[in-house]
C-alpha positions in Angstrom: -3.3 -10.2 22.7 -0.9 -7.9 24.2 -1.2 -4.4 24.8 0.5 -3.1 21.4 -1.1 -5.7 19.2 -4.2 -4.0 18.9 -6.6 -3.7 15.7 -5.8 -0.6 15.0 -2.3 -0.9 15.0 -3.0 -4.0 13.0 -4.8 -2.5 10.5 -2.2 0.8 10.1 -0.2 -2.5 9.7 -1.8 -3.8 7.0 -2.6 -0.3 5.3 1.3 0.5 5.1 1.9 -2.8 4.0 -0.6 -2.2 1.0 1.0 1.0 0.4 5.1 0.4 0.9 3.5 -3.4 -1.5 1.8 -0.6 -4.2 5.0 2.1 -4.2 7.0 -1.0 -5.2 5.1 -2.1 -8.0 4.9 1.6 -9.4 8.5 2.0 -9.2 9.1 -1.4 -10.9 6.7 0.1 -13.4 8.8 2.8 -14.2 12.2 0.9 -14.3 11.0 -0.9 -17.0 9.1 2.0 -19.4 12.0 1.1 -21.7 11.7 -2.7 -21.4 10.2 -4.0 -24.6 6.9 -6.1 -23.8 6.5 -5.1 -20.1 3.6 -4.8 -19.3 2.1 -2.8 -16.3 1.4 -4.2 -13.5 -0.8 -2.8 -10.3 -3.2 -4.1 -7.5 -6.5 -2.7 -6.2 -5.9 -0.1 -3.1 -9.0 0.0 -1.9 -9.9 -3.6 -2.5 -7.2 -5.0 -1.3 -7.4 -2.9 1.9 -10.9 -4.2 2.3 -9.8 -8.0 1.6 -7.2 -7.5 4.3 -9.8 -6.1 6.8 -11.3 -9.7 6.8 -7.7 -11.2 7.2 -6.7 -9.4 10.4 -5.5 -12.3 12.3 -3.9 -13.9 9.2 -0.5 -13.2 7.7 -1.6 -15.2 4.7 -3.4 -12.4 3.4 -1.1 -11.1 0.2 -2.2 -8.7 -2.2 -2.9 -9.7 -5.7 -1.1 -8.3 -8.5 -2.7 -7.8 -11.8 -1.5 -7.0 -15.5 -3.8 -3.3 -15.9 -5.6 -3.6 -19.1 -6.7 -1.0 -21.4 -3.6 1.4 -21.8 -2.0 2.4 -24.7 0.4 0.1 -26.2 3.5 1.0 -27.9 4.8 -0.7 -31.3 7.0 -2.9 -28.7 4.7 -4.1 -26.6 5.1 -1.8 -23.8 2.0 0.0 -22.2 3.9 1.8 -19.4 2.5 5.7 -19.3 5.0 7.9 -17.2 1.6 10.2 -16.8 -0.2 7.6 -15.0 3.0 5.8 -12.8 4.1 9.3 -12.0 1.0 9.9 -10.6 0.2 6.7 -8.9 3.3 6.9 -7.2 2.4 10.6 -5.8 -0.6 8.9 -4.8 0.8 5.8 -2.8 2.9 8.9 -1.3 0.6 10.4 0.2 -1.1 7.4 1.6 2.0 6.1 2.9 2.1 9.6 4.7 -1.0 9.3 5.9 -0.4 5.8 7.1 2.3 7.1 9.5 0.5 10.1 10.8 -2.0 7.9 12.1 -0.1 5.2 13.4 1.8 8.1 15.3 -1.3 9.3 16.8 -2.2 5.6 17.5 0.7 5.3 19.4 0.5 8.9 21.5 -3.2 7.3 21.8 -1.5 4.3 23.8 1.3 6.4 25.6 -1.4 8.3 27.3 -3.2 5.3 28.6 -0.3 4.0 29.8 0.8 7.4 31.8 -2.5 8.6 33.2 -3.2 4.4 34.3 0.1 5.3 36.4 -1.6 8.5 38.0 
């Protein structure tokens, strides 16, 4: 393992992976509120952030996309709520943000091992 492949890098990794993976399905979401029959489609945060805990080392790891069930259908078959995708994607904002924040300090973390090992 080298110096910058350590698990917490690895799992900021994996977190912004879950959350750029999530922003994308939101957005695809709300491209197709107009599309007759789409159905909305999400995957479990916080589950699939604990799934990829145990899958550190593998890359096989992918999260699962699921038709959500229970909202509102329109007369043409479309259950996309801009209330709830609007939302959600405020949400995955935020924890994108948060993601980066900490991988920053993760990384200032690292910088100053490597400049006081030097002292």
């Amino acid at each position: 393992m080298s110096m910058m492949e350590n698990p917490n890098l690895r799992r900021l990794e994996r977190y912004l992976d879950l959350a750029a993976a999530r922003q994308t399905i939101v957005a695809s979401n709300l491209a197709n509120v107009d599309t007759p029959g789409y159905r909305t489609r999400d995957l479990d945060f916080n589950a699939e952030l604990r799934r990829a805990e145990t899958h550190l080392t593998s890359d096989a790891a992918r999260p699962v996309v699921r038709e959500v069930e229970g909202l509102t259908e329109r007369p043409d078959g479309n259950n996309v709520s801009l209330e709830r995708e609007s939302m959600l994607l405020a949400q995955t904002q935020l924890q994108f943000r948060l993601g980066v924040q900490l991988l920053r300090a993760e990384l200032r973390r690292v910088q100053l091992a490597i400049t006081e090992g030097r002292g």
